[in-house]
N, C-alpha and C positions, 0 to 999 in steps of 0.2 A: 504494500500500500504506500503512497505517495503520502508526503506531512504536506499538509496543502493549509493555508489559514483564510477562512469565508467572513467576509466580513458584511453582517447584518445590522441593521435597523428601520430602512424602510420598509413595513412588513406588507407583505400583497394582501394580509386578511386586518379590516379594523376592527377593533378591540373597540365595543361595545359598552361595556362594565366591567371596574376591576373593585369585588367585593373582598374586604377583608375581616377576619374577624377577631376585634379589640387592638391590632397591632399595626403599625403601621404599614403601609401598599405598598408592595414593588411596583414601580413605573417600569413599562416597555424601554430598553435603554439599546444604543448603538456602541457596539462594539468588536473590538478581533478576537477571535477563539479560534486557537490553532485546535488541530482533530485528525484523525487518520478520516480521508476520503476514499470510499470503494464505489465507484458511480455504479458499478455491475449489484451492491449490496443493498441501499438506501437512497431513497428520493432526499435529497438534502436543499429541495426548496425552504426556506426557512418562511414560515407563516407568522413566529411568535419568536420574542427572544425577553426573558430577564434574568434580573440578577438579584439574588436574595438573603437573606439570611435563616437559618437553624430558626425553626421558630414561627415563620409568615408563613403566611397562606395566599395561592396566588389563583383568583376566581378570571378567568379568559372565556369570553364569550365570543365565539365564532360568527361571523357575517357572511355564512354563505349565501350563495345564492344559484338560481337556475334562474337562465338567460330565453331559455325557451318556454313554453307555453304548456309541455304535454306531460310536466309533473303531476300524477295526481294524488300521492299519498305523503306529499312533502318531504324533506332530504332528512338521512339521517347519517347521523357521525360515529365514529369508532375509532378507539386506540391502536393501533397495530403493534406497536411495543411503545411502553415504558415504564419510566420509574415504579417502585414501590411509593404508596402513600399515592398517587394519580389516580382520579375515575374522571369518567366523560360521560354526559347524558347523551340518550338519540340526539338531542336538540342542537348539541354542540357547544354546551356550557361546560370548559374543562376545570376544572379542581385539583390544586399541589398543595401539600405539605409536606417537604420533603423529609426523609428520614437519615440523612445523611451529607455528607457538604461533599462541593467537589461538581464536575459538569455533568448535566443529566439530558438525556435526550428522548423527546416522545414525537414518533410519526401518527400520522394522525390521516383517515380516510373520511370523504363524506361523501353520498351515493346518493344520486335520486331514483324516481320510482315512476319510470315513464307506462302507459296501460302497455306497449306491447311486449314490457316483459324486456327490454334492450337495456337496463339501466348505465350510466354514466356515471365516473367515479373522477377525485381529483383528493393526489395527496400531498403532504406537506409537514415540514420538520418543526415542533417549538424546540428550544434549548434553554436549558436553564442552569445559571452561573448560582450555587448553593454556597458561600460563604457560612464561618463560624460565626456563631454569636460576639461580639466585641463588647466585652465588659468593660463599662469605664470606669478611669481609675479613679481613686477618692481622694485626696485633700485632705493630707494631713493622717492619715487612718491609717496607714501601714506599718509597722516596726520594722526597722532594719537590725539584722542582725550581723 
């Protein structure tokens, strides 16, 4: 495999809602993340990218859409790998808490449901930069020894 470094932030899908719960939001951010690339292995369209820490919760709501007319049971979405601590509704609301620091990657499918039975699929990479928690220091409160 080739070390190849893909550098994301314009993402082709807009991010809709970013719910968090009690802790501060990761914001979608641009950035280089070097990565082994096997183009024969992973669609490495990037759709999504943050960077977080131990702790957040990062709620991404998918904007898909179908450009044509002959959906008739509306699109649905699916994880095709990743992380632990990830789920994804049909709808295309994804959900992280990661359990672990370090770079994580989740490909992501969404399908429509045309009547003849022909469906149409379109996939796509988020990435997520998992950072430790950074405890701040205190003032004055530590003893040296």
């Amino acid at each position: 495999m080739d070390k190849k470094t893909i550098t994301f932030g314009a993402m082709t899908v807009a991010v809709l809602s970013l719910l968090c719960f009690g802790i501060a939001c990761p914001e979608p951010v641009e950035c280089e993340v070097p990565f082994d690339y096997d183009p024969n292995q992973v669609n490495y369209r990037i759709v999504g990218s943050y960077i977080m820490r131990m702790g957040q919760t990062v709620v991404h709501d998918f904007n898909s859409c179908d450009e044509d007319t002959d959906n008739i049971a509306g699109l649905t979405h699916e994880i095709l790998t990743g992380p632990i601590g990830m789920v994804c509704t049909l709808e295309g609301r994804v959900a992280y808490s990661p359990v672990s620091i370090g770079l994580k990657y989740a490909d992501f499918r969404v399908k429509d449901s045309p009547p003849d039975g022909l469906y149409g699929t379109d996939e796509g990479t988020m990435i997520f930069w998992v950072l430790p928690v950074n405890k701040p220091p205190v003032l004055g409160g530590c003893s040296k020894h």
